[in-house]
DRENPA-583833 format. One record per residue (C-alpha): x, y negated, z negated; residue in one letter; residue number from 1. Coordinates in nm, 3 decimals. Layout:
BEGIN
titor x: X y: Y z: Z residuo: a num: NUM
...
This chain:
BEGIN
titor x: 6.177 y: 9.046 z: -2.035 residuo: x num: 1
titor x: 6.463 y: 8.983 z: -1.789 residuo: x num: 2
titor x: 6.561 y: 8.909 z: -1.425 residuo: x num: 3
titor x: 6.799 y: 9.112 z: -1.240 residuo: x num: 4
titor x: 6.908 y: 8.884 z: -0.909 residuo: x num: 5
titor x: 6.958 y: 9.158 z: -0.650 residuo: x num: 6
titor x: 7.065 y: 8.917 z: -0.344 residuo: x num: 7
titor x: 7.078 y: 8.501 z: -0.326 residuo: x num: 8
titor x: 7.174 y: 8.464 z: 0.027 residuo: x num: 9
titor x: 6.942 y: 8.270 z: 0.223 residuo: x num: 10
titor x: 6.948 y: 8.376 z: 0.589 residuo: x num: 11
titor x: 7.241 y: 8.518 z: 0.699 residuo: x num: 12
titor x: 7.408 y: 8.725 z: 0.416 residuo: x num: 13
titor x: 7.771 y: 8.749 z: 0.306 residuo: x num: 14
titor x: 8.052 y: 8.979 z: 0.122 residuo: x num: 15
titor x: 7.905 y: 8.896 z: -0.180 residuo: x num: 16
titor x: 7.551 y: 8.750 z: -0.168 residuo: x num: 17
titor x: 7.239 y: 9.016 z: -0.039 residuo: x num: 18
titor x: 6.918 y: 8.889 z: 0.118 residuo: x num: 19
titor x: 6.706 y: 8.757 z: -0.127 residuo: x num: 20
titor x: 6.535 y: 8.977 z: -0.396 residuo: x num: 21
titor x: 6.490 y: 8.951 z: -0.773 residuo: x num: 22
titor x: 6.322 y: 9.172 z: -0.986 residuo: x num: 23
titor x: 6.144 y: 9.062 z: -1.303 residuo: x num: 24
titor x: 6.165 y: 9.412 z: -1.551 residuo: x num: 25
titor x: 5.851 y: 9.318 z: -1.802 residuo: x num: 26
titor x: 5.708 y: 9.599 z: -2.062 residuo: x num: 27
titor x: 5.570 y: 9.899 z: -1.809 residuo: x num: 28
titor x: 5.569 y: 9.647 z: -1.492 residuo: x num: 29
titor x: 5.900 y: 9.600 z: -1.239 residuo: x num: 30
titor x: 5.766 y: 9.315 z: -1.044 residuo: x num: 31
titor x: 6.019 y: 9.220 z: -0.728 residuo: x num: 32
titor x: 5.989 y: 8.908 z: -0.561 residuo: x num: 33
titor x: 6.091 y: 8.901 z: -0.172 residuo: x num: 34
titor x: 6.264 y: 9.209 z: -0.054 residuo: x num: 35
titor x: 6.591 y: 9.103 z: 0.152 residuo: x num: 36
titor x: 6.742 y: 9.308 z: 0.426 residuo: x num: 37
titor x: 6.927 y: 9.602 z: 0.198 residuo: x num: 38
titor x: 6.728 y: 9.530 z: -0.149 residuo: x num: 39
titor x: 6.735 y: 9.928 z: -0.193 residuo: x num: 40
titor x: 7.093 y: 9.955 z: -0.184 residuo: x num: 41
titor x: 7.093 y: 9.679 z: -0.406 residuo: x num: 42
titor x: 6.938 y: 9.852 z: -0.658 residuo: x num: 43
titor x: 7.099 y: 10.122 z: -0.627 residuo: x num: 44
titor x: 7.411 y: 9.941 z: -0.729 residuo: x num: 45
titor x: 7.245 y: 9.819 z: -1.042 residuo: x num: 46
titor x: 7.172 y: 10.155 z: -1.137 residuo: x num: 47
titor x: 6.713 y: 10.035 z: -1.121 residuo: x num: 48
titor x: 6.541 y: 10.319 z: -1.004 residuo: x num: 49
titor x: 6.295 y: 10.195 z: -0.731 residuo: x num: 50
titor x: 6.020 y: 10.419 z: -0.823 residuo: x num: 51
titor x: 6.017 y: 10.192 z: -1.137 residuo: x num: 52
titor x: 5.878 y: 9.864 z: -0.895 residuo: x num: 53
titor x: 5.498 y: 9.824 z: -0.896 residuo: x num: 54
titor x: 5.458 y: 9.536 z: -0.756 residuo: x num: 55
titor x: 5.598 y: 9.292 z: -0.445 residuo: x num: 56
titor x: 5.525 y: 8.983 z: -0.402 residuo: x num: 57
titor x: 5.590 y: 8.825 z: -0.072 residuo: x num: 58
titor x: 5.693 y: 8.466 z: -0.059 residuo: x num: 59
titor x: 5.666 y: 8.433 z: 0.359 residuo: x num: 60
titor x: 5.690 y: 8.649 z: 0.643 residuo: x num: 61
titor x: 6.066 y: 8.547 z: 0.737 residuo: x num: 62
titor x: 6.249 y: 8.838 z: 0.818 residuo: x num: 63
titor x: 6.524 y: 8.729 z: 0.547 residuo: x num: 64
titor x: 6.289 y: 8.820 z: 0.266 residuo: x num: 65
titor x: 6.093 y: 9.124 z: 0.399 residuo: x num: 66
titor x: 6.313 y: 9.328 z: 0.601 residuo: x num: 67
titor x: 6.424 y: 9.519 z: 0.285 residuo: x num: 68
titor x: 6.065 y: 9.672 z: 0.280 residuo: x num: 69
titor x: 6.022 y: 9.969 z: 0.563 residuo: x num: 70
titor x: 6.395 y: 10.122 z: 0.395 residuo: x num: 71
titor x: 6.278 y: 10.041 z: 0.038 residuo: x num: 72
titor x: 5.905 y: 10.226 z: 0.069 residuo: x num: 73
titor x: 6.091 y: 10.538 z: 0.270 residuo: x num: 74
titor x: 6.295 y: 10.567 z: -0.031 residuo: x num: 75
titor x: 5.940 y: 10.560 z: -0.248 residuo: x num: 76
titor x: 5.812 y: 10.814 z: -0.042 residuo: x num: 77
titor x: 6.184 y: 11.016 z: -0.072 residuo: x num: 78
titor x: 6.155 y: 10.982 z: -0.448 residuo: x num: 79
titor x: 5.793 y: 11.097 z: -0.444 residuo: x num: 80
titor x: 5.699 y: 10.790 z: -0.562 residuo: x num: 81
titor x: 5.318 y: 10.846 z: -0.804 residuo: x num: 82
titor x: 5.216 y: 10.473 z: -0.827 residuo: x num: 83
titor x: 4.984 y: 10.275 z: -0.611 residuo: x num: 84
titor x: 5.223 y: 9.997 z: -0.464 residuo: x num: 85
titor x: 5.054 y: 9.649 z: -0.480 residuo: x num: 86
titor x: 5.177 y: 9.417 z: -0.226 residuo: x num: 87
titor x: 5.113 y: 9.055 z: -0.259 residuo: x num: 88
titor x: 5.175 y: 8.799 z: -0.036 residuo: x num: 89
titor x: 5.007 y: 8.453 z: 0.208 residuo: x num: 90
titor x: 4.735 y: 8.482 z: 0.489 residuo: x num: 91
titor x: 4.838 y: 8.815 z: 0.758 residuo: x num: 92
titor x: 5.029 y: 9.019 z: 0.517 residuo: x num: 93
titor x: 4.825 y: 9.277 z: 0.600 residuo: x num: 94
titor x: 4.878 y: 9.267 z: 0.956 residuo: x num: 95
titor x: 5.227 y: 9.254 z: 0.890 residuo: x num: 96
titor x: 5.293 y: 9.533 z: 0.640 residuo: x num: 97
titor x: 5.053 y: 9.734 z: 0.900 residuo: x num: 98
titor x: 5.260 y: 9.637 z: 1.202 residuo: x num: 99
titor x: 5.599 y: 9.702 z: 1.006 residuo: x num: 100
titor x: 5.492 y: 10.069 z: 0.869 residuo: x num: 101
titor x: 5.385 y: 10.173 z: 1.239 residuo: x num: 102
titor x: 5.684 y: 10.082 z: 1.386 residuo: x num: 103
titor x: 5.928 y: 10.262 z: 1.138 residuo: x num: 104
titor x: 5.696 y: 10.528 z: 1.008 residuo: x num: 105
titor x: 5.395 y: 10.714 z: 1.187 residuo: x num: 106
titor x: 5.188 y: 10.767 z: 0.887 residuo: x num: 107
titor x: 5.125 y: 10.590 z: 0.508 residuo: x num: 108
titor x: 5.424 y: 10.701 z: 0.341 residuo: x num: 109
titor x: 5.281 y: 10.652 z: -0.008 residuo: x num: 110
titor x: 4.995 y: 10.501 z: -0.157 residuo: x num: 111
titor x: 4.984 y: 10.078 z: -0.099 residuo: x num: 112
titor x: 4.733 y: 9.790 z: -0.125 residuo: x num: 113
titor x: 4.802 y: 9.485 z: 0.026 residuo: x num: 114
titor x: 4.618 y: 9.115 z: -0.093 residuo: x num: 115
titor x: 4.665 y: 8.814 z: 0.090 residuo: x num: 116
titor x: 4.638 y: 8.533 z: -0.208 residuo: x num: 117
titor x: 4.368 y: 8.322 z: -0.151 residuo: x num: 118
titor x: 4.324 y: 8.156 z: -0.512 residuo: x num: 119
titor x: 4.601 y: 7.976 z: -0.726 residuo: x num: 120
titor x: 4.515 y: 8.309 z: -1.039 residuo: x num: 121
titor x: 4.534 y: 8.604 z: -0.830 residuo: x num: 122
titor x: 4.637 y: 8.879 z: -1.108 residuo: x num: 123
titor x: 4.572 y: 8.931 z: -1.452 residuo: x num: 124
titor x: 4.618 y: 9.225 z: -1.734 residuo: x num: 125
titor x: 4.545 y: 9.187 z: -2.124 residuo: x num: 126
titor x: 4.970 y: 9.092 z: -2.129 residuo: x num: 127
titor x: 5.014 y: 8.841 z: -1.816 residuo: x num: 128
titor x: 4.836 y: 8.693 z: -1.517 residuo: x num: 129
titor x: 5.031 y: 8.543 z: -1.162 residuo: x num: 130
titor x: 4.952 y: 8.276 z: -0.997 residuo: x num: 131
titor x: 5.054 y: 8.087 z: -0.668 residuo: x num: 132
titor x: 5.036 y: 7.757 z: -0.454 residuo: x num: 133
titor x: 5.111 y: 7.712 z: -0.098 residuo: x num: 134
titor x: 5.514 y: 7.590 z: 0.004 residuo: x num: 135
titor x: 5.573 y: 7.344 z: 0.293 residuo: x num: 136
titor x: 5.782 y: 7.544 z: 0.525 residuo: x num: 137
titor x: 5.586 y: 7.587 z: 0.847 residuo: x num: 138
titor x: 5.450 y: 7.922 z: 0.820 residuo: x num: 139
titor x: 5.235 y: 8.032 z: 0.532 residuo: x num: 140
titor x: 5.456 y: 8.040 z: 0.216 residuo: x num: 141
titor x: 5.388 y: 8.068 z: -0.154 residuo: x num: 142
titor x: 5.536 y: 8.045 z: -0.431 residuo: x num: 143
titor x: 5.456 y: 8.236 z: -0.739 residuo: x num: 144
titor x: 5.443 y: 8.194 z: -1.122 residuo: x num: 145
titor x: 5.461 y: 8.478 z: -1.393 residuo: x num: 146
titor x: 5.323 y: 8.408 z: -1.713 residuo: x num: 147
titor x: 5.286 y: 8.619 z: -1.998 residuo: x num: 148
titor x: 4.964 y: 8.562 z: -2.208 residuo: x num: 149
titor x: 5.012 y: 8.384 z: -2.593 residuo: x num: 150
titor x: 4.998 y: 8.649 z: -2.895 residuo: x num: 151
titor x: 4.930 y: 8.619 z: -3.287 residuo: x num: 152
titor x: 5.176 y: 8.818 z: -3.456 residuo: x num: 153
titor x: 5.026 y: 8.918 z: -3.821 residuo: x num: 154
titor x: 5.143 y: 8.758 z: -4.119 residuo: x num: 155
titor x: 5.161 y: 9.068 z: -4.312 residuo: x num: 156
titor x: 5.283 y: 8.900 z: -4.650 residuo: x num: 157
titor x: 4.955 y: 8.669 z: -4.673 residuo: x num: 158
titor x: 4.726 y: 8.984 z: -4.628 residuo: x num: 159
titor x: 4.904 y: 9.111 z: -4.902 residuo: x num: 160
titor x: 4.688 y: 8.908 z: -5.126 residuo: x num: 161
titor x: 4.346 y: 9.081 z: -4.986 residuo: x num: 162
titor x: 4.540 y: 9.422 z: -5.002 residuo: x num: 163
titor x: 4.510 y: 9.475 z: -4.666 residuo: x num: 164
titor x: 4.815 y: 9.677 z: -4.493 residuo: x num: 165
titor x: 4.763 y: 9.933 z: -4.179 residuo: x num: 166
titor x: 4.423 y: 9.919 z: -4.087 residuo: x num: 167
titor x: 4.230 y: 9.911 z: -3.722 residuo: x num: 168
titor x: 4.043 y: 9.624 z: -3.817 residuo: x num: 169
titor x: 4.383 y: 9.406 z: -3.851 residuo: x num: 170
titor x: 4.335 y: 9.444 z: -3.452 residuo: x num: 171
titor x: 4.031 y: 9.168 z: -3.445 residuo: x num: 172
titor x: 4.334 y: 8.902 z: -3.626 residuo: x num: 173
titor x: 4.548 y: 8.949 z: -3.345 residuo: x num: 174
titor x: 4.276 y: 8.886 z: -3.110 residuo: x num: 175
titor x: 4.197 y: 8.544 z: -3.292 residuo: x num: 176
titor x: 3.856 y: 8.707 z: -3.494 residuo: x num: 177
titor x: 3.783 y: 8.641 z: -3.833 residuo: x num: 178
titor x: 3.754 y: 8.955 z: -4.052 residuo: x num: 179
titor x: 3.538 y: 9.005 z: -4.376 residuo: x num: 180
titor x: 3.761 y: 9.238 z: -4.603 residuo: x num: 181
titor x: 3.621 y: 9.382 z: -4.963 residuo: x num: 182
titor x: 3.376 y: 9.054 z: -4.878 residuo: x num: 183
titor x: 3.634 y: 8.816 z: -4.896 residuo: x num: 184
titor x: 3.692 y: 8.584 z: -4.512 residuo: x num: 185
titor x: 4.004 y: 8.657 z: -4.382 residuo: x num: 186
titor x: 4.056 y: 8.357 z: -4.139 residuo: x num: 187
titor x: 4.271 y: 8.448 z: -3.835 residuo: x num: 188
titor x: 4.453 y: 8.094 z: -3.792 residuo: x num: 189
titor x: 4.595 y: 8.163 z: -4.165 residuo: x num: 190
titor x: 4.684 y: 8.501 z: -4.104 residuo: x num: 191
titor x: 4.854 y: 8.492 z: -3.768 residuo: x num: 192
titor x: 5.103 y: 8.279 z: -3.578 residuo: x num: 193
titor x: 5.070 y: 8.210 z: -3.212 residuo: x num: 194
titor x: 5.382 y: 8.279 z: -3.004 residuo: x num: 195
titor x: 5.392 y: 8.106 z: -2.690 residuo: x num: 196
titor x: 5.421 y: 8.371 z: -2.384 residuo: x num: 197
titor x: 5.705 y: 8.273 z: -2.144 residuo: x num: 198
titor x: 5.651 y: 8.149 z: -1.793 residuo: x num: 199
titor x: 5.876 y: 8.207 z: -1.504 residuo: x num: 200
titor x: 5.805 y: 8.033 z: -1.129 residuo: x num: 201
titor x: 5.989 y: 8.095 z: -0.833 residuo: x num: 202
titor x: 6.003 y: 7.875 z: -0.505 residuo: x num: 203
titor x: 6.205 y: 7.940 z: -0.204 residuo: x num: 204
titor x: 6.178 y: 7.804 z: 0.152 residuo: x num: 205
titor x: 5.977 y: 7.497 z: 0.121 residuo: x num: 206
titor x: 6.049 y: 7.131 z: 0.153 residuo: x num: 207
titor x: 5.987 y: 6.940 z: -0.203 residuo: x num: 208
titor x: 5.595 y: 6.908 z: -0.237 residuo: x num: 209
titor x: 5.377 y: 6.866 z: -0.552 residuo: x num: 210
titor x: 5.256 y: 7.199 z: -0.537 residuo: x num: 211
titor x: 5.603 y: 7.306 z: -0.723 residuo: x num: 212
titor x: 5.544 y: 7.059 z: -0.986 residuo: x num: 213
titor x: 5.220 y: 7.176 z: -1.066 residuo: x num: 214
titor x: 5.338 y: 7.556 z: -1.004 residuo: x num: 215
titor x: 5.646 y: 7.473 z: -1.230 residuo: x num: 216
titor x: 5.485 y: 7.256 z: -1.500 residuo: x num: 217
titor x: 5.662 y: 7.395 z: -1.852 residuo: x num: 218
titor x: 5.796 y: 7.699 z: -1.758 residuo: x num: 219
titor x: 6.033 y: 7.831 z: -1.973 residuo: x num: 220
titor x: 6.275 y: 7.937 z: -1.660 residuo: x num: 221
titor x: 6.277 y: 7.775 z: -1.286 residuo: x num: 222
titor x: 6.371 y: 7.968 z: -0.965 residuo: x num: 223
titor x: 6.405 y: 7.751 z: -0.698 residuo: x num: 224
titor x: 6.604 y: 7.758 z: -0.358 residuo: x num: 225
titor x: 6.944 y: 7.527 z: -0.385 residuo: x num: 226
titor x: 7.009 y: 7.612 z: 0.035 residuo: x num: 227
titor x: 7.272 y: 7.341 z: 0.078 residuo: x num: 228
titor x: 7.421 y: 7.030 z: -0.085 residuo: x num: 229
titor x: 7.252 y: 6.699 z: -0.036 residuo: x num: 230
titor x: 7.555 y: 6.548 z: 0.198 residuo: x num: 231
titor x: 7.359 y: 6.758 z: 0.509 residuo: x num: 232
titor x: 7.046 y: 6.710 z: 0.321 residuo: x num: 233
titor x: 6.900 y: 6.574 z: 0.715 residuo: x num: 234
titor x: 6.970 y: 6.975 z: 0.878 residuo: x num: 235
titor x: 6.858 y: 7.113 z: 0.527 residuo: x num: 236
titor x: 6.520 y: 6.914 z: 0.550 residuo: x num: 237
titor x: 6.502 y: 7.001 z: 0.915 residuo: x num: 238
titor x: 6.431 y: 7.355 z: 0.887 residuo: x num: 239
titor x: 6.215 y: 7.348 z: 0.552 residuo: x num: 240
titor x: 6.450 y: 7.398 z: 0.279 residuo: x num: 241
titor x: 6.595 y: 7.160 z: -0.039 residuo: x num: 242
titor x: 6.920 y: 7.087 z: -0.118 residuo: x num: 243
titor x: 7.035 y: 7.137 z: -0.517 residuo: x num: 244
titor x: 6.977 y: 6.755 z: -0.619 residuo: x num: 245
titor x: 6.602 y: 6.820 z: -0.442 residuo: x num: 246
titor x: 6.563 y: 7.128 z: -0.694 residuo: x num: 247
titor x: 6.711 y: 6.954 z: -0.987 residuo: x num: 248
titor x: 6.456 y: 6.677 z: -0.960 residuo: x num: 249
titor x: 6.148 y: 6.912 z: -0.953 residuo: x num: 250
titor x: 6.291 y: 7.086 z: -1.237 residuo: x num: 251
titor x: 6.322 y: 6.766 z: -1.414 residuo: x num: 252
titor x: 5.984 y: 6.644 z: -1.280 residuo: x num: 253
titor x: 5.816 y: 6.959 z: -1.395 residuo: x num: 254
titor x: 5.934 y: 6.997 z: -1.719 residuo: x num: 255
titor x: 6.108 y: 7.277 z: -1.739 residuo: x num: 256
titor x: 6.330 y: 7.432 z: -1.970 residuo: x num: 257
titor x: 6.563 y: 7.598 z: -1.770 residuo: x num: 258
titor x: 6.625 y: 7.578 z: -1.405 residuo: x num: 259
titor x: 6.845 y: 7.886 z: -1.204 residuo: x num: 260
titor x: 6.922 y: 7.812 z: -0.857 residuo: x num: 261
titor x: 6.949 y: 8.083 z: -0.574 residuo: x num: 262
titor x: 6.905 y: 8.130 z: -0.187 residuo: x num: 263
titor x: 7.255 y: 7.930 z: -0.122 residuo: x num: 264
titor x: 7.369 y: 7.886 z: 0.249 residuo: x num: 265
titor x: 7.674 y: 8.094 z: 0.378 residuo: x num: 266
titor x: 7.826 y: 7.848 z: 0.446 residuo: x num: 267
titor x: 7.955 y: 7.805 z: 0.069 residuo: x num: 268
titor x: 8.185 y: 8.010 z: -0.031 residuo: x num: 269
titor x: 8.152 y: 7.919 z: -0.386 residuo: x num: 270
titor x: 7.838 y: 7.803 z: -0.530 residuo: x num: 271
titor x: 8.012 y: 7.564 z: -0.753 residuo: x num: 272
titor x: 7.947 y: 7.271 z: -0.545 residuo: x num: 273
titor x: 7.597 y: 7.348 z: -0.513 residuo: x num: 274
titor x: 7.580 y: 7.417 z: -0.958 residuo: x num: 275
titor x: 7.795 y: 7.089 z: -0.945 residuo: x num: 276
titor x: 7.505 y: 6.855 z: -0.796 residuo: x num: 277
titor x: 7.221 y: 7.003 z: -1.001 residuo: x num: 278
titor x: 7.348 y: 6.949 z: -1.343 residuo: x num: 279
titor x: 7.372 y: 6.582 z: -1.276 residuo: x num: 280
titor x: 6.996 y: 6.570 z: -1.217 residuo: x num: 281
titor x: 6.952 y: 6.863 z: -1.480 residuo: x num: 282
titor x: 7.190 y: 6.949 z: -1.712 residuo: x num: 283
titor x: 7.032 y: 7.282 z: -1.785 residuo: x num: 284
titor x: 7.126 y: 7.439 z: -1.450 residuo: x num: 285
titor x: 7.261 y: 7.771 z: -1.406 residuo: x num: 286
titor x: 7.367 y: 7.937 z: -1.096 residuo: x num: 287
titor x: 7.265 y: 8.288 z: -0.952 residuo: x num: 288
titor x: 7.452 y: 8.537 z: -0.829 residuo: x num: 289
titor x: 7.400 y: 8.900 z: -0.715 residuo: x num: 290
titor x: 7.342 y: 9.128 z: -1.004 residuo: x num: 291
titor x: 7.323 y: 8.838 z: -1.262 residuo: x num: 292
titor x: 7.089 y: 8.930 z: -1.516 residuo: x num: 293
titor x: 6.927 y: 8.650 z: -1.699 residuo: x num: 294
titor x: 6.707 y: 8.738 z: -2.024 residuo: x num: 295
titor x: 6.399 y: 8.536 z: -2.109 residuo: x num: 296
């Protein structure tokens, strides 16, 4: 599992900071989140093809995080693109993505469905389920949490002793079943070990609310808007957005284990000052930058 970080600009982008847009690469799935004004060129850059994306998820309707989307779903239609797209996002997405496709494009260029989340668990396959909680930021906003479901991995030396090797029945252990083998009780808690699946969250354009604690609470990484430092915290709070000490707190508050900050004003030219703040709250701070890649 890893995140590529294909723009961490917030509004106005720069030389070297995109629009925002990251993309989570898990197993078969390319999930992006937010798609930034010139996301497609970003991957380009990063050598991701974007017929490998199935899924967007839509923070808010700002046109910092969605006007990557007409370009990026011409180029899926360019690259004969095979999937069905699944768009995610708050209350008139599907208004929006309607509106947007009509005005660059007069027909579907490939196959789409668009949700408008309406419950906190709003996806979930046999390896992962999403989930998201409203932001405070004036229009509808979410933000989102990946988490990838807990697995027994065998412990092939203890079903040694019931000479028991490759079999399809070893399938009913990993799914926590007992087994009876040559009638003796194989017990599933002796002959598996749970690993714990990760958990990723990401929150952007939102004052601080409790809605990211509970969205955040033990996630193994922490993506969370950092859009100025907290000596103009006052204009920072006035249009919706947290400073680095804000985000540092949360991650603290929430219990995470690591916490990467993104969506940094322009008006830094370096994003030391912002990294600087955090890691006073929260040591474990790292900062983003385009085409970062961060493994989980």
């Amino acid at each position: 599992m890893e995140l590529v970080f294909l723009g961490t600009s917030s509004m106005m982008p720069t030389k070297s900071r995109n629009q925002i847009s990251i993309l989570l690469k898990y197993k078969d799935e390319s999930i992006l989140f937010d798609c930034g004004e010139g996301t497609q060129r970003q991957l380009r850059i990063a050598n991701i093809s974007p017929t490998k994306i199935t899924k967007i998820l839509i923070s808010h309707w700002h046109s910092d995080h969605v006007l990557g989307l007409p370009g990026l779903i011409s180029t899926l239609s360019a690259s004969n693109y095979s999937n069905k797209l699944e768009i995610f996002g708050p209350k008139n997405s599907k208004i929006f993505i309607s509106n947007m496709l009509k005005t660059f494009m007069p027909y579907d260029l490939i196959d789409y469905e668009v949700h408008e989340i309406k419950t906190k668990k709003f996806f979930e396959s046999k390896d992962f389920y999403l989930e998201a909680l409203p932001m405070n930021h004036g229009i509808p906003c979410l933000g989102y949490s990946f988490i990838e479901k807990d697995k027994r991995k065998i412990n092939m030396d203890y079903l040694k002793k019931f000479n028991l090797k490759n079999h399809p029945i070893i399938k009913k252990l990993q799914l926590g079943q007992d087994i009876v083998w040559k009638d003796k009780k194989i017990k599933a808690d002796l002959a598996t070990k749970i690993i714990k699946g990760k958990k990723i969250t990401f929150v952007t354009d939102t004052l601080p609310n409790d809605n990211i604690i509970k969205l955040a609470k033990n996630s193994d990484l922490f993506i969370c808007e950092a859009t100025h430092t907290k000596d103009i915290q006052e204009k920072t709070e006035k249009f919706k957005h947290m400073t680095a000490e804000q985000a540092a707190k949360l991650a603290k508050n929430a219990n995470v284990k690591k916490l990467v900050l993104t969506h940094y004003s322009q008006r830094y030219k370096t994003v030391f000052p912002i990294l600087e703040e955090a890691k006073k709250v929260f040591p474990e701070t790292i900062a983003s930058e385009d085409f970062k890649v961060v493994k989980v």
